[in-house]
C-alpha positions as CSV (number, residue, x, y, z in Angstrom):
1,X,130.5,44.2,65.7
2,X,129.7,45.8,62.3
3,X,125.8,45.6,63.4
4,X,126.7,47.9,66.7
5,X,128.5,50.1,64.6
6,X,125.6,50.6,62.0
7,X,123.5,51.3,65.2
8,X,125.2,53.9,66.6
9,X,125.8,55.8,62.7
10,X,122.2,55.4,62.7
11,X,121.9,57.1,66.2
12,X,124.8,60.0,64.9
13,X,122.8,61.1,61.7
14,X,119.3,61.3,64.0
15,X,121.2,63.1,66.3
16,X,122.9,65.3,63.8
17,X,119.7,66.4,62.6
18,X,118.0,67.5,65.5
19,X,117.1,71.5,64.9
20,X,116.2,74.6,66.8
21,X,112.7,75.7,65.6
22,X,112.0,79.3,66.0
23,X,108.1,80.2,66.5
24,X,107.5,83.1,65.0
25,X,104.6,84.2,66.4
26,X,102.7,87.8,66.1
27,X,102.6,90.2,68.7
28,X,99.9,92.2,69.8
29,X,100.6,95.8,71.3
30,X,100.2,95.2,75.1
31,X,97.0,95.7,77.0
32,X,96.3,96.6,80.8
33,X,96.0,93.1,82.8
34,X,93.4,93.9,86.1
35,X,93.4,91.3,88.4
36,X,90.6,93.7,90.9
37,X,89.8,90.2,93.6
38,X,88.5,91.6,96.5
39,X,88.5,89.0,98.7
40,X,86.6,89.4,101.9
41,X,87.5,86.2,104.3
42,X,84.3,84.9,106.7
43,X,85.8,86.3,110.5
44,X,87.6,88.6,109.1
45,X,87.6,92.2,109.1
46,X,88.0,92.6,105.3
47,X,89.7,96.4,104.9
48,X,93.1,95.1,104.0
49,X,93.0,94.6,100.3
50,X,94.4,94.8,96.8
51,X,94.6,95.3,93.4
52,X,97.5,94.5,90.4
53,X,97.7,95.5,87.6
54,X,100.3,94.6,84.9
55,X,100.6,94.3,80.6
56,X,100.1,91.7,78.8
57,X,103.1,90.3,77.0
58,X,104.4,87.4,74.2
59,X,103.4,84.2,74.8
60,X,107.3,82.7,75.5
61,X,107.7,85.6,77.5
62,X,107.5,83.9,81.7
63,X,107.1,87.5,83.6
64,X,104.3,90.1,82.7
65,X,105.7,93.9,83.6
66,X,104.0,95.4,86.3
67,X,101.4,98.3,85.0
68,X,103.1,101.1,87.4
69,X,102.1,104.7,88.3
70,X,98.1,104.2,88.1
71,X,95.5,106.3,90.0
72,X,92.7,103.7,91.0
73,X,89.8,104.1,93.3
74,X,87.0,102.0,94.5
75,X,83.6,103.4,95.2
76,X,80.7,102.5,96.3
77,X,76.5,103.6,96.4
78,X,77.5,105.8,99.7
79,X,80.0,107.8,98.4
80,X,82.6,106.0,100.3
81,X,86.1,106.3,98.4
82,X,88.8,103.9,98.6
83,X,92.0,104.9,97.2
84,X,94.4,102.0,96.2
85,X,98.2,103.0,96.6
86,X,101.2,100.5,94.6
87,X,103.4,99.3,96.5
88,X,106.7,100.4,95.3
89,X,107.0,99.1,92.0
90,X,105.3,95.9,91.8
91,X,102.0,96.8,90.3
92,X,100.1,95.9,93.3
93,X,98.1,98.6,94.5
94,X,97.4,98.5,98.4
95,X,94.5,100.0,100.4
96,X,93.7,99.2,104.3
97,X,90.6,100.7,105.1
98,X,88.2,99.3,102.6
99,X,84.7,98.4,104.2
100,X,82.9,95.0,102.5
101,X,79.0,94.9,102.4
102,X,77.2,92.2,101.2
103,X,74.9,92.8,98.0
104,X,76.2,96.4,98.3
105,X,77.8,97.4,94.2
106,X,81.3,98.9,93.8
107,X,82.8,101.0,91.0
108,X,86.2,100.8,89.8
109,X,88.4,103.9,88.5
110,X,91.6,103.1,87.1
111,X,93.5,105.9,85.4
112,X,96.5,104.6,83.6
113,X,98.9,106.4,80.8
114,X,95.8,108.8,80.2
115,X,93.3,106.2,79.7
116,X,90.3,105.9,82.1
117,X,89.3,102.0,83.1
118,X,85.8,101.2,85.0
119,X,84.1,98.5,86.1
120,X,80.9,98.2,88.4
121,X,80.0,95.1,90.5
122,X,78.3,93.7,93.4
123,X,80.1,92.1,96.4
124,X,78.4,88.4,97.2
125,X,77.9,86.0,99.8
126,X,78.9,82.7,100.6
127,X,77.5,79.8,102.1
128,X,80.1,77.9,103.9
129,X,82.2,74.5,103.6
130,X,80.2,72.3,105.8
131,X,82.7,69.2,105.6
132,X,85.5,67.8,103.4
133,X,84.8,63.7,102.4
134,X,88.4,61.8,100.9
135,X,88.1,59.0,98.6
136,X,91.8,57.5,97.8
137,X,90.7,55.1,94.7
138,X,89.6,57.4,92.8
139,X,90.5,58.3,88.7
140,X,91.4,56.4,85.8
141,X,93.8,54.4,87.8
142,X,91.9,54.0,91.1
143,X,94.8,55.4,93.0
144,X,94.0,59.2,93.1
145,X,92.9,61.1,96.0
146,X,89.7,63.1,95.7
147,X,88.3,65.6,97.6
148,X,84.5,66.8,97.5
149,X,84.0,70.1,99.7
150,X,79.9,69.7,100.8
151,X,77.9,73.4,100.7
152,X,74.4,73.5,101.6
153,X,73.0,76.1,98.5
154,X,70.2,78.0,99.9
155,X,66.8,77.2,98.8
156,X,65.2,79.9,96.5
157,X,67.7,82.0,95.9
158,X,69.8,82.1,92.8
159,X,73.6,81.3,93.5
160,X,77.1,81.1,91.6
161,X,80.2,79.4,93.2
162,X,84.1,79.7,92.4
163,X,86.3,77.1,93.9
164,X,89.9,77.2,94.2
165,X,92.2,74.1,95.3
166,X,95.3,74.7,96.5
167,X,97.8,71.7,97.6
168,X,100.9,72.3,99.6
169,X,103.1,69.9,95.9
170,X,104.2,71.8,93.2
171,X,101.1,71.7,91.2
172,X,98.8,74.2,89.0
173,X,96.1,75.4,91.7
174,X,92.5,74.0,90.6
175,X,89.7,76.0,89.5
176,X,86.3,75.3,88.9
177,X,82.9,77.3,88.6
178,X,79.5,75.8,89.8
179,X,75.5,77.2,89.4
180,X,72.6,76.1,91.7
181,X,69.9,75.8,88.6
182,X,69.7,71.9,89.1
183,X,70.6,71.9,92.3
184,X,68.5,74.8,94.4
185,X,68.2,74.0,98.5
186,X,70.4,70.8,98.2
187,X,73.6,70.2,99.3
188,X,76.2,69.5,97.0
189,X,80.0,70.0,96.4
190,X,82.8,71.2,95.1
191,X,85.4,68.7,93.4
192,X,89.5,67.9,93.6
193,X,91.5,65.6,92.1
194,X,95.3,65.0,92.2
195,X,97.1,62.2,91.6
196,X,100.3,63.2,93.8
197,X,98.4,64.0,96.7
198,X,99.9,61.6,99.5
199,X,98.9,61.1,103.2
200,X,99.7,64.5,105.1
201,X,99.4,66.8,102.5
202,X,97.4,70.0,102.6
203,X,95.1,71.6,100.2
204,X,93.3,74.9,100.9
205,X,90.0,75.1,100.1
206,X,88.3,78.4,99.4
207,X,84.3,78.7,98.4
208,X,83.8,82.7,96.6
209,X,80.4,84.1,95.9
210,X,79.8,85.2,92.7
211,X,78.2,86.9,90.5
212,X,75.9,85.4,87.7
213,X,78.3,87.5,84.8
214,X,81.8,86.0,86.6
215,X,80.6,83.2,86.6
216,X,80.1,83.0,82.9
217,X,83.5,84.6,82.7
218,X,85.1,81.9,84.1
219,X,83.4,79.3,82.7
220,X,84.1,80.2,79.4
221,X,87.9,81.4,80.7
222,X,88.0,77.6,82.0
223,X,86.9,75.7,78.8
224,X,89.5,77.7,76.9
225,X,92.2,77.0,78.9
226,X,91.0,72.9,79.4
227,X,92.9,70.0,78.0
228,X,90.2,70.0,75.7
229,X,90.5,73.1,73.8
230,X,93.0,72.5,70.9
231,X,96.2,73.3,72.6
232,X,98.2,76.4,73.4
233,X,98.4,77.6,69.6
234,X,94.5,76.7,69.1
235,X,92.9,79.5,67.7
236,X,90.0,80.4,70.1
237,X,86.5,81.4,69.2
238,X,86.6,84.5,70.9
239,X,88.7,87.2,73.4
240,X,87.1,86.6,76.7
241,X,86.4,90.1,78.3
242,X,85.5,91.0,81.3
243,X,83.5,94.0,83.2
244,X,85.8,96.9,82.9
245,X,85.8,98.8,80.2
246,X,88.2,101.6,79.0
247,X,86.1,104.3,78.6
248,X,88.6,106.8,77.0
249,X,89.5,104.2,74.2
250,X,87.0,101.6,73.8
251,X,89.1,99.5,71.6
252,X,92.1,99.5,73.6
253,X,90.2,97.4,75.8
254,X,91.8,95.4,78.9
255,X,92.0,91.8,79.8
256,X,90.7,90.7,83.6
257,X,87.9,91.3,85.7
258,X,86.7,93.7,88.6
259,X,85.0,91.0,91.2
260,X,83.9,91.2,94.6
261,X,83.7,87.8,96.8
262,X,82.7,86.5,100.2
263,X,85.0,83.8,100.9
264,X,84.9,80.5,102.9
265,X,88.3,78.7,103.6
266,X,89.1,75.6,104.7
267,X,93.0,74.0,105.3
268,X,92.4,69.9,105.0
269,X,94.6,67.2,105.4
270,X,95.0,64.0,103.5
271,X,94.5,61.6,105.4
């Protein structure tokens, strides 16, 4: 009896000395987030499209406040003007009539709080998903599912892929980035893993073309944000910035990038 009761003291003062640890944690002044995808779907007619914008904020904070009342305009080598209009007040700007054309280069115009944001880039093609293969002993434990999406890269041509997985289970879509320097004219894939996946789940499976300057974006977006990198509170080497620029106030410059993508999407089913 008196060794139960020592065990359970034991378990009171632990418990007794369990504390709330505040992170203090400095705070930057917030910058303009641009998330400018333009998306244009194989089959489809591509002029419904958008653009949000929003500020960057602490990192406890779950929400980042929309960017609201911007003027932004894409144009291209033509002269053709697309006006983006938000959507209430969401931060997502809306236009309807835009008009996709492969290798053709588009200019961003964002004018927000009375700073002037650009960015210039060319919209790419895609090659598309020629067939999904499942392997179900795959991983560590030779019980995950994987998924390689084949692509037949075009021979001679230089190319740069961005693959997203997205399953139907709460999980963290997948990302991954892939370049054709080894692997010019062949056909190769992109790669999914999840060790929830079960038998009649769905993952979407998009292939974007990209440019040579995302793709190093993302790559280097996608090693900081790995497992790998040190953790949340890891100091990284450097801020990752993308291809708009604020051109009023150079050093109040924003986080995201202006891209431009054909896109191949496939729905699959575990088998």
């Amino acid at each position: 009896m008196k060794k139960i009761l020592f065990f359970v003291s034991i378990l009171f003062v632990f418990s007794s000395c369990e504390d709330v640890v505040d992170v203090d944690l400095n705070e930057a002044e917030p910058r303009l987030v641009i998330e400018a995808s333009i998306n244009w779907f194989k089959n489809t007619a591509g002029n419904e499209q958008s653009i949000k914008l929003s500020l960057s904020a602490p990192f406890f904070d779950n929400n980042l406040p929309p960017a609201n009342g911007a003027v932004i305009q894409i144009n291209d080598t033509n002269n053709n003007q697309y006006n983006f209009i938000e959507d209430g007040l969401t931060g997502i700007y809306r236009n309807d009539s835009f008009v996709p054309i492969i290798d053709e280069t588009y200019t961003l115009i964002i004018i927000y709080q009375g700073e002037t944001y650009t960015g210039t880039e060319t919209l790419k093609s895609v090659v598309p998903i020629d067939f999904v293969e499942q392997k179900n002993d795959g991983g560590f434990s030779g019980e995950d599912i994987e998924l390689k999406a084949f692509y037949t890269d075009p021979a001679n041509v230089e190319n740069y892929y961005y693959f997203e997985f997205i399953s139907n289970i709460p999980t963290i879509p997948a990302l991954e980035v892939y370049e054709d320097r080894f692997t010019d004219g062949n056909q190769i894939f992109g790669f999914y893993t999840e060790e929830d996946l079960e038998s009649g789940n769905e993952v979407t499976i998009r292939n974007y073309g990209i440019s040579d300057r995302f793709y190093e974006f993302m790559f280097i977006l996608l090693q900081q944000g790995s497992d790998d990198s040190g953790g949340p509170f890891e100091t990284q080497p450097a801020t990752v910035k993308g291809n708009c620029i604020n051109t009023t106030n150079p050093d109040n410059f924003p986080f995201g990038y202006f891209r431009l993508s054909e896109v191949d999407e496939l729905i699959y089913t575990i088998e």
